[in-house]
N, C-alpha and C positions, 0 to 999 in steps of 0.2 A: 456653723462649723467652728468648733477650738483651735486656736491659734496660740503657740510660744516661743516665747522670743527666752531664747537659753545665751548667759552670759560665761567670756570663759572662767570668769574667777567661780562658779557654781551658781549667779544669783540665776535664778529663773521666773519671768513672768507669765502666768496663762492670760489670753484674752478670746477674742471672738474672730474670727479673720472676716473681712468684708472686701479683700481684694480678691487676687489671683490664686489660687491653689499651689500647694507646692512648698520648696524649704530652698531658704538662700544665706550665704554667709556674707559678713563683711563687719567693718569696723562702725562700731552702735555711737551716733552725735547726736546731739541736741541743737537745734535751729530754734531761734526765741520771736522768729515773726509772727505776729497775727494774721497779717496779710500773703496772698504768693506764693501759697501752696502748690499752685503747677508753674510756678518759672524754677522753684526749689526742687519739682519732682524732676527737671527736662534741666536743668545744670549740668553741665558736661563734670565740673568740679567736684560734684556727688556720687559719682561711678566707683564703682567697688564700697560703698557706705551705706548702712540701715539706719535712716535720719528719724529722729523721734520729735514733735509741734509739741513744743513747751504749751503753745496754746491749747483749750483745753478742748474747741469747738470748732474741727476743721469742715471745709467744705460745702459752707450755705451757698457761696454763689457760684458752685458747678464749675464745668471749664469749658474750655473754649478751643476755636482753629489758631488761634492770633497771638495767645501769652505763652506760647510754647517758647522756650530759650534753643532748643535746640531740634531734630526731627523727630523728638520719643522720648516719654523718662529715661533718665540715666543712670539712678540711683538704684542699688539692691532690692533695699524692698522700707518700708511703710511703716510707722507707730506712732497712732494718735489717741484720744483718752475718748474723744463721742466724734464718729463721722456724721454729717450733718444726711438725715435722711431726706431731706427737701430741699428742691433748688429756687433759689429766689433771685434772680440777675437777669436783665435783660440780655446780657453778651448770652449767656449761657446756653451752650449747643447739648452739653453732655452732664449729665451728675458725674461725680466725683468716686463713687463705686464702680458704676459701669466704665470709667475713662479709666483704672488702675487693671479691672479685669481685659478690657479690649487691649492694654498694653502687658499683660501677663507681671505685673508687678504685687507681690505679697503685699499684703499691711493687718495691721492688727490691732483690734481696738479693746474699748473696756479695760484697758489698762492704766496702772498708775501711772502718768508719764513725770510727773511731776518726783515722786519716787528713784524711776528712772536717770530722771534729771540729777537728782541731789549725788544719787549712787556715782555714778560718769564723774561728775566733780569732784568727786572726793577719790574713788580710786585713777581714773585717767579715762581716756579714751580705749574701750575694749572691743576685742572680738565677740561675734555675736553669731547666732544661727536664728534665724524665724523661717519656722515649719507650721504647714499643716497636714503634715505627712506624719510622721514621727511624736508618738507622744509621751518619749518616755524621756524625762530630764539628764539624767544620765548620760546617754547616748546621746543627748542634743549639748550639751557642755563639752565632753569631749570632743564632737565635731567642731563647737567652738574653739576650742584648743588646739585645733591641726587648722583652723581655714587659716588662709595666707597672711601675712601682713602685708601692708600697704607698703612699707620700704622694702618688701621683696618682689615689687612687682610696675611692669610697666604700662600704668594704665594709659598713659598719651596715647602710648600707641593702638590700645582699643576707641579712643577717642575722637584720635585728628581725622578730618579727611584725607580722603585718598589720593587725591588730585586737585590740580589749580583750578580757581574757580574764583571772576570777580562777584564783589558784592555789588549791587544797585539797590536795592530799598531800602528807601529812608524810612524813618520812624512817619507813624500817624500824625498828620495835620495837626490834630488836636496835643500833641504832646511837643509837635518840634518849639524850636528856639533856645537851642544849647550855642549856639554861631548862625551867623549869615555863612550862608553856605556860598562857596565859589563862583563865580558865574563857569558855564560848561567850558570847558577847554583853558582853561586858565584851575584846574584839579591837582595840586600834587599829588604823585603818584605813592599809596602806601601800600605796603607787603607784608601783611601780616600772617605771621606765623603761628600755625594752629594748633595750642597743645589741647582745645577741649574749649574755641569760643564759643562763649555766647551770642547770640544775635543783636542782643541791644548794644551790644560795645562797636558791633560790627555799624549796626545804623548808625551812631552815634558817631562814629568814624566819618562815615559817607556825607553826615547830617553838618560836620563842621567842616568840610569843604574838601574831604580827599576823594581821590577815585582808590578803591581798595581793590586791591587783589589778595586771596587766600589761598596760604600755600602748607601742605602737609608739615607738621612738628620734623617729619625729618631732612630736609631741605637744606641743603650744604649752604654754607655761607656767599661760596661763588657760583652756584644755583639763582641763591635769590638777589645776589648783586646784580645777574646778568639782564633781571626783569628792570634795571635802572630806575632804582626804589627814591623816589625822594626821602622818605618813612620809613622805618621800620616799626612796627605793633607786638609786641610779646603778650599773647592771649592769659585768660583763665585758663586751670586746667585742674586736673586729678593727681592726688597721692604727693611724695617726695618727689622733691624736685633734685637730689644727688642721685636721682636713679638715671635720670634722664641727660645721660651725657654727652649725647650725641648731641642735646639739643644747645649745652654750656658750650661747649667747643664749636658750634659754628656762631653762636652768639657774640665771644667772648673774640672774633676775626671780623665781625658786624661794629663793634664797640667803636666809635671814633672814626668809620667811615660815613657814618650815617645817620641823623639823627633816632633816638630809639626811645619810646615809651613802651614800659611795661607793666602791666596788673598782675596782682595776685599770683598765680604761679608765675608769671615772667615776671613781675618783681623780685622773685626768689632765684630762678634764672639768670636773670641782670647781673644779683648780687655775686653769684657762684662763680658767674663769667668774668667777674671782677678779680677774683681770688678770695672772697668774700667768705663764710659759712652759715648754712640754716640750721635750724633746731627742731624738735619738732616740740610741740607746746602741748602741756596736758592733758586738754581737751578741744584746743582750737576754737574758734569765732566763727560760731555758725547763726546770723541772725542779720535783723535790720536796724540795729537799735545801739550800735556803738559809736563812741564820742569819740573822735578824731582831732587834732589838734595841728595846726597847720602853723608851724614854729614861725616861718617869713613874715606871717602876720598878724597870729594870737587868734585867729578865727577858729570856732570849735565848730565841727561838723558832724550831723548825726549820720552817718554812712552804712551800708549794708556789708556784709564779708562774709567770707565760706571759705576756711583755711583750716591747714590744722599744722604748717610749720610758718616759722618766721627768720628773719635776717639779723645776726648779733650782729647791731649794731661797730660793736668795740673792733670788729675783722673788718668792717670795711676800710680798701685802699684811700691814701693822701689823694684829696682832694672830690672825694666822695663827699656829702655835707646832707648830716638825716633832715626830713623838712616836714614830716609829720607820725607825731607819736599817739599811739594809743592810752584813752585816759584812764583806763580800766585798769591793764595791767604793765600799762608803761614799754610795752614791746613798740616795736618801728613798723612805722605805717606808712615810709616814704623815705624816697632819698632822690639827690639828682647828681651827677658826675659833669658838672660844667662845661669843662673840658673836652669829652666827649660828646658833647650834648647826648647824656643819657638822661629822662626820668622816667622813675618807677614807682608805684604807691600797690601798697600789700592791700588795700581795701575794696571796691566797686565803686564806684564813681557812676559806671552807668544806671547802678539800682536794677529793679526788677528781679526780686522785689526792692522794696525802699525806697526812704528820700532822696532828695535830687539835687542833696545839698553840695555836692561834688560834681558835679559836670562841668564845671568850669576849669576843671585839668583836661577837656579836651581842645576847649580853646587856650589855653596853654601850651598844650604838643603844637595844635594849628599853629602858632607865633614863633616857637620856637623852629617849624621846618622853615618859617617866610624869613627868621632872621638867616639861619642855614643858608638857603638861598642865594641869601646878600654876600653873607659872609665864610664862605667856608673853611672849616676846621683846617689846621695849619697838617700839609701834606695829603690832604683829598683834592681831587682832581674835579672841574667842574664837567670834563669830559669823561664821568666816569662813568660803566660801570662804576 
């Protein structure tokens, strides 16, 4: 069956569809991992987007019950250049065709992604439609022209869960040793805030010694104060982060009562909560393969990301202090507000996909709630809420 993927400025590619039948819109990114094709399909942070695998040859080792990030893809729909017709993996439960059609998600192959790619970078991040309904270019460009933007729209809220709900599972045997995890009852309690997490941030959580509880992106401040948080968590998430105001303003009442770590969208969050401003960046960092620079101590780190706004630096509040920059294109990859004991890094730390060269910011936040603890910020209460 033909498959096209129609851009709004008029480009248009034909391919082959080897997914789901049907036509969906959203904004067309580029992801440069070779590896990780279903934690990048099941990213809460991918929803409302048609992600395109700079690599050329997705799919040899099938998917699985267990690399899922989240309960289903999340993402629009699918563009890779060859889907791998054979599965070769021992995990492997499902091929990679059947696992996009059982989840009804479009994709489209035989196309130049690499084309694609250059295209995106040079004009921005665009609107896109991929149909296999519709074959007339024309008509798929203009729908690309009316489907929504991503700063008009609030994806958290298709994202977060619905209701509180703790975590317990740690990561696999074979992966743990991010921290010595707590002995039981002796767990600070963390409350993380869901704008669109991932699971492995959640293990990773659990794995460096907290008990996590997960609570909806809309979750008042004195809501989540009430559950007596040693921690606060600010998840991944989907789209602009100025849209999501509800989520600034209980943040921004969290700040200094509480110790707070935040990723990726809640690094943008953080910042906003701060008084801070985000941008949104050309085409965003969508891959596993970005060099990180961790200013405290000239360490470079290869890290994963999936963004597509960032934090100007120059707006951040007196005594905010950035702590790692991206070596690419020099944007902020981190910052911590001492004071408040806030940290936040714009990157993945947990990976999945990618390296693991950052997990050591969760035993970070871990040291930072035991000094908390000891010492509490000047007018927080040890009886608090």
């Amino acid at each position: 069956m033909e498959a096209i993927l129609a851009l709004e400025d008029g480009r248009v590619f034909r391919g082959r569809s080897q997914g789901a039948a049907g036509e969906v819109t959203g904004e067309v990114v580029f992801n440069t991992a070779m590896t990780g094709y279903q934690e990048v399909l099941t990213d809460p942070s991918y929803h409302g987007q048609i992600v395109v695998m700079t690599c050329p040859h997705i799919g040899n080792y099938g998917t699985n019950a267990l690399d899922h990030e989240s309960f289903r893809p999340q993402l629009a729909g699918f563009v890779v250049r060859e889907l791998a017709r054979y599965t070769s993996n021992w995990r492997a439960t499902q091929g990679l065709q059947d696992y996009l059609k059982r989840y009804d998600v479009p994709c489209i192959t035989e196309v130049d992604t690499r084309a694609i790619t250059r295209h995106i970078r040079t004009r921005g991040a665009l609107r896109g439609v991929l149909s296999t309904l519709d074959r007339d270019p024309s008509s798929l460009v203009g729908k690309a022209e009316q489907a929504p933007r991503l700063e008009d729209a609030d994806l958290v809220a298709e994202v977060s869960c619905r209701e509180r709900y703790a975590w317990t599972e740690p990561r696999d045997a074979r992966w743990a040793g991010a921290a010595a995890a707590a002995p039981v009852g002796e767990r600070p309690h963390c409350v993380a805030l869901d704008f669109g997490a991932k699971r492995n941030i959640l293990r990773l959580l659990r794995e460096t010694g907290f008990e996590v509880t997960v609570v909806p992106a809309t979750t008042s401040a004195e809501a989540l104060l009430a559950l007596r948080p040693d921690a606060v968590f600010l998840s991944n998430g989907p789209g602009d982060p100025a849209v999501v105001r509800y989520a600034v303003e209980s943040v921004s009442r969290l700040i200094g009562r509480v110790p707070v770590f935040g990723i990726c969208l809640g690094h943008q969050i953080a910042a906003l909560a701060l008084g801070a401003r985000t941008f949104k960046l050309k085409f965003g960092h969508h891959g596993a393969n970005h060099p990180v620079k961790d200013l405290r101590t000239g360490r470079v780190a290869v890290t994963s990301q999936n963004h597509g706004y960032a934090v100007d630096p120059d707006s951040l509040p007196e005594g905010a202090e950035v702590t790692h920059l991206n070596l690419n294109d020099g944007t902020c990859e981190g910052f911590v507000h001492r004071g408040s004991r806030l940290m936040a890094v714009q990157h993945h730390p947990e990976s999945s996909p990618g390296p693991h060269d950052a997990l050591e910011l969760f035993r970070e936040f871990r040291e930072l709630v035991a000094a908390s603890s000891a010492t509490p910020a000047a007018g927080e209460r040890k009886d608090r809420p």
